[in-house]
C-alpha positions as CSV (number, residue, x, y, z in Angstrom):
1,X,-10.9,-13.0,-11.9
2,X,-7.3,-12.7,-13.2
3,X,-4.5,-9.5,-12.6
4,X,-1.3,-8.5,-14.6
5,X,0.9,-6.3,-13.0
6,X,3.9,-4.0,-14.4
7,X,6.7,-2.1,-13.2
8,X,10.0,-2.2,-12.1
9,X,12.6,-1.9,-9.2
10,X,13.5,1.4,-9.3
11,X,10.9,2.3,-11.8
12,X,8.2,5.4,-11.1
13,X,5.5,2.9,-9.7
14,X,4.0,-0.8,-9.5
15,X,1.0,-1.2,-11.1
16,X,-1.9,-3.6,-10.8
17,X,-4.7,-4.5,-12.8
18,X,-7.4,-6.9,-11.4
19,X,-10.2,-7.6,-13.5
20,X,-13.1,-9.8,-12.8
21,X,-14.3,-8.5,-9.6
22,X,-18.2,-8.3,-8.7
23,X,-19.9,-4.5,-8.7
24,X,-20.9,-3.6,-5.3
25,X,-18.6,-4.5,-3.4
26,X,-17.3,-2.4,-0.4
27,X,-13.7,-1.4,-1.0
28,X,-11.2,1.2,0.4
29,X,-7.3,2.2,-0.2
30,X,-7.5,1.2,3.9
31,X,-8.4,-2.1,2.9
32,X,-5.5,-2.7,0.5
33,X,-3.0,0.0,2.6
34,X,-3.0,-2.2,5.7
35,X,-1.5,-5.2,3.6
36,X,1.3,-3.5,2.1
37,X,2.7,-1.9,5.2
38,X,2.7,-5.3,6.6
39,X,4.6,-6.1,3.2
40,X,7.2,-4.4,4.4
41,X,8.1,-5.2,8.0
42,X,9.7,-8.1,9.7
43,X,13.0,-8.5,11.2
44,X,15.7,-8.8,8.7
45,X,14.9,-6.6,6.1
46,X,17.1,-4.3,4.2
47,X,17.3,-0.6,3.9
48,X,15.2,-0.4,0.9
49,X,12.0,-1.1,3.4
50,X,12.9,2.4,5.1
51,X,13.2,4.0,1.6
52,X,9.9,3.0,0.5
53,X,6.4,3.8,2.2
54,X,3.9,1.8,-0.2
55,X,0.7,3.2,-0.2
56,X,-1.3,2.6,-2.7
57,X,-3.9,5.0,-5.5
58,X,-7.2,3.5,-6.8
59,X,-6.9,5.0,-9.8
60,X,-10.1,3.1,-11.6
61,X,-12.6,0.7,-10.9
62,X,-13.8,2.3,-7.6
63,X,-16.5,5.3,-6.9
64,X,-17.2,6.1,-3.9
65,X,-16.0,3.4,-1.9
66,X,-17.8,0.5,-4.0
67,X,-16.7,-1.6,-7.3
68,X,-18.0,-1.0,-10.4
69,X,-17.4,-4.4,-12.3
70,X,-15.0,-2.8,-14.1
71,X,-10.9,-3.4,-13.8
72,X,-9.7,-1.7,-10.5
73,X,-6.3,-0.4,-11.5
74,X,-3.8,0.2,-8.9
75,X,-0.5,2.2,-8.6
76,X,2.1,2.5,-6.0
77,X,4.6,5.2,-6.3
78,X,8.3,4.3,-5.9
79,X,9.5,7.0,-3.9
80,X,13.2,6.0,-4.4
81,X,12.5,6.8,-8.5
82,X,13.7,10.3,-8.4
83,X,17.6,8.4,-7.4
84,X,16.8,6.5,-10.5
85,X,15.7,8.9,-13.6
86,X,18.8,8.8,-15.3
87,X,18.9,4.6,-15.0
88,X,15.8,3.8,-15.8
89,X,14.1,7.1,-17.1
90,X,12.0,5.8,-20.2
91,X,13.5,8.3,-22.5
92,X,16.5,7.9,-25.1
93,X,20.7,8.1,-23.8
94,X,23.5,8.4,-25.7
95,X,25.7,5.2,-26.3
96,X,28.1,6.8,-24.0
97,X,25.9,6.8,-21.4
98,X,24.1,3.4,-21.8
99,X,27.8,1.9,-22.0
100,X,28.6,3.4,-18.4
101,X,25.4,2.1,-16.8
102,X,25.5,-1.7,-18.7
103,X,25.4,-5.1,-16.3
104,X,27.5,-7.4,-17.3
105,X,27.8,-9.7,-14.5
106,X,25.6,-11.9,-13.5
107,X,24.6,-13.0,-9.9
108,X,24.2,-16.5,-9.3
109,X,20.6,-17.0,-8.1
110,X,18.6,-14.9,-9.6
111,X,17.0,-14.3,-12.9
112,X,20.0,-12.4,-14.5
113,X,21.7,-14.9,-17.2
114,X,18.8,-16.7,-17.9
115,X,16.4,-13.7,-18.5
116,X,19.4,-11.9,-20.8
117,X,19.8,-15.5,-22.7
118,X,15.8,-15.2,-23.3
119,X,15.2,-12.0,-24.4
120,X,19.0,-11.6,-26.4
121,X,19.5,-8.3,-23.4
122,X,23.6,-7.6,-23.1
123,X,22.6,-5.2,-20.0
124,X,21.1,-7.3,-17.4
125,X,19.7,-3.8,-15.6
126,X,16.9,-5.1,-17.9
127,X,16.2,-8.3,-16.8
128,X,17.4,-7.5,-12.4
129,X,14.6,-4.5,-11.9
130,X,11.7,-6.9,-13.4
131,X,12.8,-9.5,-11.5
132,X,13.4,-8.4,-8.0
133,X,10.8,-9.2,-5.2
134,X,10.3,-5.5,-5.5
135,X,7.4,-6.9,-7.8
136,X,5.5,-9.0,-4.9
137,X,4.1,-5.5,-3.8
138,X,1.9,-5.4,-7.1
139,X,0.7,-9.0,-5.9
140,X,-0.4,-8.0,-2.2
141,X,-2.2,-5.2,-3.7
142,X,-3.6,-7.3,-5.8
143,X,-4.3,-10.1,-3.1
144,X,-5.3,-7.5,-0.5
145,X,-8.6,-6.6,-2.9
146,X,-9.0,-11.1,-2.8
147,X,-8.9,-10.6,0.7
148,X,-11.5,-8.1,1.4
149,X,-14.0,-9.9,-0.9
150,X,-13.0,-13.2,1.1
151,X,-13.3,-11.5,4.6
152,X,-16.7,-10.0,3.7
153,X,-18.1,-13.6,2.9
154,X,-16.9,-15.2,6.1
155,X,-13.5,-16.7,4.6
156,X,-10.5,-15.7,6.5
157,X,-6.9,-15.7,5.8
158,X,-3.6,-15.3,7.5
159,X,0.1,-16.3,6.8
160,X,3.2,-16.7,9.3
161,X,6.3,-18.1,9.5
162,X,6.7,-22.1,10.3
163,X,10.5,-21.9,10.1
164,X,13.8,-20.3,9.9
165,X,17.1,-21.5,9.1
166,X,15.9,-25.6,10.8
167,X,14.7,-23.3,13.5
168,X,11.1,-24.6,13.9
169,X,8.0,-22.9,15.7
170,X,5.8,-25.2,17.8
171,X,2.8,-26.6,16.6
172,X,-0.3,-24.6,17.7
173,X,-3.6,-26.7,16.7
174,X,-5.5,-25.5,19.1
175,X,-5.4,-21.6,17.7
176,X,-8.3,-20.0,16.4
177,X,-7.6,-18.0,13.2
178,X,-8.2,-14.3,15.5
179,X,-5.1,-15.8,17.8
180,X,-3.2,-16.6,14.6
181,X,-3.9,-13.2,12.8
182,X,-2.9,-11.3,16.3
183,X,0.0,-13.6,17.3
184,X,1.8,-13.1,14.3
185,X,0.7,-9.4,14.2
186,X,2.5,-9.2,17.4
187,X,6.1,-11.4,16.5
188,X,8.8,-9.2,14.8
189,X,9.6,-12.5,12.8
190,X,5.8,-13.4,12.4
191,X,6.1,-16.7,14.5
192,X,3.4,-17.7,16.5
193,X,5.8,-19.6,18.9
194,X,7.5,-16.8,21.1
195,X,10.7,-19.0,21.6
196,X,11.6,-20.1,18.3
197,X,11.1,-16.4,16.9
198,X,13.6,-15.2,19.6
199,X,16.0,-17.7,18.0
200,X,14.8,-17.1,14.8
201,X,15.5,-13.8,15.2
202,X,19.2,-14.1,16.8
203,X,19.8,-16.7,13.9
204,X,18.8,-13.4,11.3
205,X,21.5,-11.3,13.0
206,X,23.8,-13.9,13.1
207,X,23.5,-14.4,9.0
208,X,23.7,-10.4,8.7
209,X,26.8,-10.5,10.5
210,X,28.3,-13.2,8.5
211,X,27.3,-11.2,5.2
212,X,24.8,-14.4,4.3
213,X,21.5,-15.0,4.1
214,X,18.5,-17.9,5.4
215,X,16.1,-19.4,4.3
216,X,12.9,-20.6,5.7
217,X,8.9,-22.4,6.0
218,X,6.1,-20.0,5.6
219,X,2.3,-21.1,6.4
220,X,-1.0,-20.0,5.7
221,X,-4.3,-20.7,7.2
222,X,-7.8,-20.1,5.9
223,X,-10.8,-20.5,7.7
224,X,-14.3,-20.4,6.2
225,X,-14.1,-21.7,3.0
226,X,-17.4,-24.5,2.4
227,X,-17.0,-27.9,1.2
228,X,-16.6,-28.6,-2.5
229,X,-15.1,-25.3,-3.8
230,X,-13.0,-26.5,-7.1
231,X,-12.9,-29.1,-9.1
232,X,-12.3,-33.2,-9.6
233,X,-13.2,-32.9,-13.2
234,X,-10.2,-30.9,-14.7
235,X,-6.8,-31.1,-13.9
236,X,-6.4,-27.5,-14.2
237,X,-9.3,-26.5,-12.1
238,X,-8.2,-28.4,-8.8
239,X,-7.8,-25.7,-6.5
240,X,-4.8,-27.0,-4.3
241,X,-3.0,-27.1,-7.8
242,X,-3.8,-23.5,-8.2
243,X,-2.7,-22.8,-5.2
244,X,0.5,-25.0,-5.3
245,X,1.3,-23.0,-8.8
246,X,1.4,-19.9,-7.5
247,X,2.9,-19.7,-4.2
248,X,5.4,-21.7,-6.6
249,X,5.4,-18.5,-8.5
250,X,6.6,-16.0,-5.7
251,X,10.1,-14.9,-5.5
252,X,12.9,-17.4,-3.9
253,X,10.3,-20.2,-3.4
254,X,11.1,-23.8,-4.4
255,X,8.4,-25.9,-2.4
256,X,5.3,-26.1,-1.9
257,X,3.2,-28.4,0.1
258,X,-0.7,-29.2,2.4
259,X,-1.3,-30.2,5.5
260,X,1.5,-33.0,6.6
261,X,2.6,-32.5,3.1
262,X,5.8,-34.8,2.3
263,X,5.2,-36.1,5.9
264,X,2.6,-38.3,3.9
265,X,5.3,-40.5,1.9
266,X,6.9,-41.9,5.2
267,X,3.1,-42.2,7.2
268,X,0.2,-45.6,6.7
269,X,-2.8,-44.5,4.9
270,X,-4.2,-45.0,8.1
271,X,-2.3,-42.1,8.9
272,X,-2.7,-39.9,6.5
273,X,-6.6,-39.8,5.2
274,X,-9.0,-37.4,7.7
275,X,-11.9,-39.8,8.7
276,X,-15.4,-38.2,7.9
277,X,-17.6,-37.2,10.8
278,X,-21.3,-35.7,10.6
279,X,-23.2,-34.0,13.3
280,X,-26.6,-31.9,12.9
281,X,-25.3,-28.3,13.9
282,X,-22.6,-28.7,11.7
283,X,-23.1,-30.7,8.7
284,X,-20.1,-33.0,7.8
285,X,-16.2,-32.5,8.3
286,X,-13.3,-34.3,9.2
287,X,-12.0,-35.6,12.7
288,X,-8.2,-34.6,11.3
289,X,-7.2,-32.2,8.7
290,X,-3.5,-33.6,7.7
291,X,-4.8,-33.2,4.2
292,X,-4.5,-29.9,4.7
293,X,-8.6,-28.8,4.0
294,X,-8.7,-30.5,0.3
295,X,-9.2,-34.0,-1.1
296,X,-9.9,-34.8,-5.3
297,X,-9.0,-31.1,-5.9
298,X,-11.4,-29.7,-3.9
299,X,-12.2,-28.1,-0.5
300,X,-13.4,-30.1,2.3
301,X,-14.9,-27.5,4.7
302,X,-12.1,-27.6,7.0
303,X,-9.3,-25.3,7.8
304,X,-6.8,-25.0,4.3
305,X,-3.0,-25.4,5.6
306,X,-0.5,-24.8,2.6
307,X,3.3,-24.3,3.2
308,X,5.4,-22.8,1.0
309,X,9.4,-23.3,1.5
310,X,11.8,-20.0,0.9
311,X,15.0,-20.6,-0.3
312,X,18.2,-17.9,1.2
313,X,18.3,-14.7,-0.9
314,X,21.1,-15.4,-3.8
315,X,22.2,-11.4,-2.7
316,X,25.1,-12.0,-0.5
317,X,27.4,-9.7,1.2
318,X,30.0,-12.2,0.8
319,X,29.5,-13.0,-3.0
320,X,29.5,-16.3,-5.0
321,X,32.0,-16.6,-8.3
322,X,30.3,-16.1,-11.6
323,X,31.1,-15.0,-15.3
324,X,31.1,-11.5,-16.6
325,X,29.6,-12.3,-20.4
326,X,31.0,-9.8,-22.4
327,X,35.0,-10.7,-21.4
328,X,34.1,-14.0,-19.4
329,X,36.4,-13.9,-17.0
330,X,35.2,-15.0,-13.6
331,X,34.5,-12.2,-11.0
332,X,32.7,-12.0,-7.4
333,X,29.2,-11.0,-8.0
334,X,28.3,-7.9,-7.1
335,X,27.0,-6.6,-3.9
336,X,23.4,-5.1,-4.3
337,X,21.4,-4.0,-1.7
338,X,19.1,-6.5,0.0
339,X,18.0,-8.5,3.4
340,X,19.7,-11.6,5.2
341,X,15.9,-12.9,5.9
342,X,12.9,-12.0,4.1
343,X,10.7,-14.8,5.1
344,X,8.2,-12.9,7.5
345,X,7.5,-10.3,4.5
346,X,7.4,-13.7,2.1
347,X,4.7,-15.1,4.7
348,X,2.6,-12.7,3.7
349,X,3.0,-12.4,0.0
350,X,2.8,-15.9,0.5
351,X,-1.3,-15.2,2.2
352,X,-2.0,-12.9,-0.8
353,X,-1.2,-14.9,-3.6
354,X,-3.2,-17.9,-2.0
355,X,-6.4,-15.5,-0.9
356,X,-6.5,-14.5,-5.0
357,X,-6.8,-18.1,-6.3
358,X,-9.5,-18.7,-3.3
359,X,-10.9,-15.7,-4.0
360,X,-11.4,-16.7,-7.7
361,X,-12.4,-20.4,-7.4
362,X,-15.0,-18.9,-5.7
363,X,-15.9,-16.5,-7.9
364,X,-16.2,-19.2,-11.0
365,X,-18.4,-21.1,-9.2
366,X,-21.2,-18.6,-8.0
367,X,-22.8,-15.8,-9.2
368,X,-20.1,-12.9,-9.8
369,X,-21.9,-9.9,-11.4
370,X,-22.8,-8.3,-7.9
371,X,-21.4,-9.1,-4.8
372,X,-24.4,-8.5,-2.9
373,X,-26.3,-11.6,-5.1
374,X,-22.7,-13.7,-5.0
375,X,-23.1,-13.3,-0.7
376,X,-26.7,-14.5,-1.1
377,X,-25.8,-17.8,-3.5
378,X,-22.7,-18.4,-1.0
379,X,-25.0,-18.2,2.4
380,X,-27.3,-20.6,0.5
381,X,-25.0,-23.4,-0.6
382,X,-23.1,-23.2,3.3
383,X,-27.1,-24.2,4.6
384,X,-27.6,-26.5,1.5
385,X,-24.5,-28.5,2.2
386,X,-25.0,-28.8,6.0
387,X,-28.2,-30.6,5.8
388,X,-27.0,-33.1,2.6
């Protein structure tokens, strides 16, 4: 299973492509809807979330509410486009025109420079509307259709916020994966620790005020998945690697770690390794999980815990010196639109992205063609592994 997705900021739409996906499987605009609204909520974010209303077309791969087994093609409309046809409208200007509407300055942060040294681009507006987070909504979408597949073979997934700006949420072990999904639901800031998202969310308005931005920890939790889903074999088939790369991938992140993570390094092994236990009902699993649900590159039956760290959005209201590249001369960067805190949206970009590389180890390890025979292998190898 793999997706490419295209589109830009202010283009006319997102599009996603996901290809790879079992016929017969049960699948609704609902289904994929449901993620992107909760895209675009949280405490913190900018004005552009109020622009937008992402809802999403099925524009192939679906007939009357199942999969074909072909590629599902996706589109969501920008609605903000029709501000935008004579920037990015795909039809010919004249010089005088593009010259008005070149970007020359680069903000430090983000893609601009680097992407204009790349592809030889003197107007960055080329490289800034690929590059915005605008493009994570392409990825839920894409995610959301993981998800549903997941969901419908007993696999759950959720993501929240662990932190904001050193401001830490408690730990809550003892949480089924229902308390997580409606605790987080519930938190404007997606924390499931009421206190710290009250000070997470005074520490959001604080930032806003101050025309900067913060930064934070984003978890994600998945329950269901059987023991032995990946690989040991090939380096680039270990799941948690997978995983690592792509929540790597998303916007602003710049860490990535399971279970106790980088808590390891300062622990004894004694510490650190989940002792196997075995009972009759159950089959085998751990007595701890501070390896985060995978050892050897590979699921252990327990719970899947990987963190992902956010860095502050580069947009600031009180810009950071950089070079215009056409004179040189050093300027403030300029102001663009954005949020002082997008971490609770990130948290679940964050879940999406990770449910799409579960969703297709899964799928490269048992029967794909039709979900209802893939459902069938999976129940089988959950009852062949308890009794081993």
């Amino acid at each position: 299973m793999r997706y490419l997705t295209a589109g830009e900021s202010h283009g006319k739409q997102q599009t996603t492509i996901v290809e790879g996906l079992p016929a017969r499987m049960p699948l609704s605009t609902d289904d994929i809807n449901q993620s992107l609204l909760r895209r675009q909520k949280g405490h913190g974010r900018g004005k552009r979330m109020q622009i937008e209303k992402d809802l999403v077309d099925i524009v192939g791969g679906v007939r009357h509410g199942y999969t074909l087994g072909s590629p599902i093609a996706l589109v969501v409309h920008n609605d903000d486009f029709k501000h935008w046809l004579d920037v990015m409208g795909e039809d010919p200007v004249s010089e005088d025109q593009k010259i008005r509407r070149v970007v020359t300055r680069p903000r430090p942060g983000h893609a601009d420079l680097n992407g204009a040294l790349k592809y030889g681009h003197r107007d960055m507006r080329n490289i800034l509307e690929r590059s915005s987070a605008r493009e994570t909504t392409a990825r839920v979408a894409a995610g959301a259709v993981a998800k549903t597949l997941l969901k419908q073979l007993d696999i759950q997934v959720i993501g929240y916020v662990k932190e904001i700006a050193g401001i830490k949420a408690e730990e809550r072990p003892d949480l089924s994966i229902d308390e997580r999904i409606k605790i987080s639901e519930a938190s404007p800031v997606r924390s499931l620790d009421e206190e710290a998202g009250k000070k997470m969310m005074n520490a959001i308005d604080e930032a806003k005020k101050e025309g900067d931005s913060i930064g934070g920890v984003c978890e994600v939790y998945i329950e269901g998945m059987p023991a032995g889903v990946g690989s040991y074999v090939h380096y680039d088939r270990k799941l948690d690697g997978r995983i690592a790369g792509a929540v790597q991938s998303i916007n602003a992140f710049k860490g990535v770690e399971f279970g106790i993570g980088f808590e390891a390094a300062r622990k004894n092994g004694s510490q650190v390794h989940d002792e196997i236990a075995w009972t009759k009902e159950d089959g085998y699993y751990r007595k701890t999980n501070r390896l985060g649900g995978f050892e050897g590159g590979m699921t252990t039956g327990m719970p899947v815990v990987v963190k992902g760290v956010m860095k502050p959005i580069p947009t600031l209201y009180k810009p950071l010196q950089s070079v215009d590249i056409e004179s040189k001369e050093p300027f403030n960067a300029s102001i663009e639109r954005s949020d002082s805190c997008a971490v609770p949206a990130a948290s679940v970009v964050m879940e999406h992205v990770v449910a799409f590389e579960v969703a297709k180890a899964v799928l490269e390890q048992f029967p794909n063609d039709q979900f209802p025979k893939l459902k069938e292998a999976i129940d089988q190898y959950r009852e062949e592994i308890r009794c081993f």
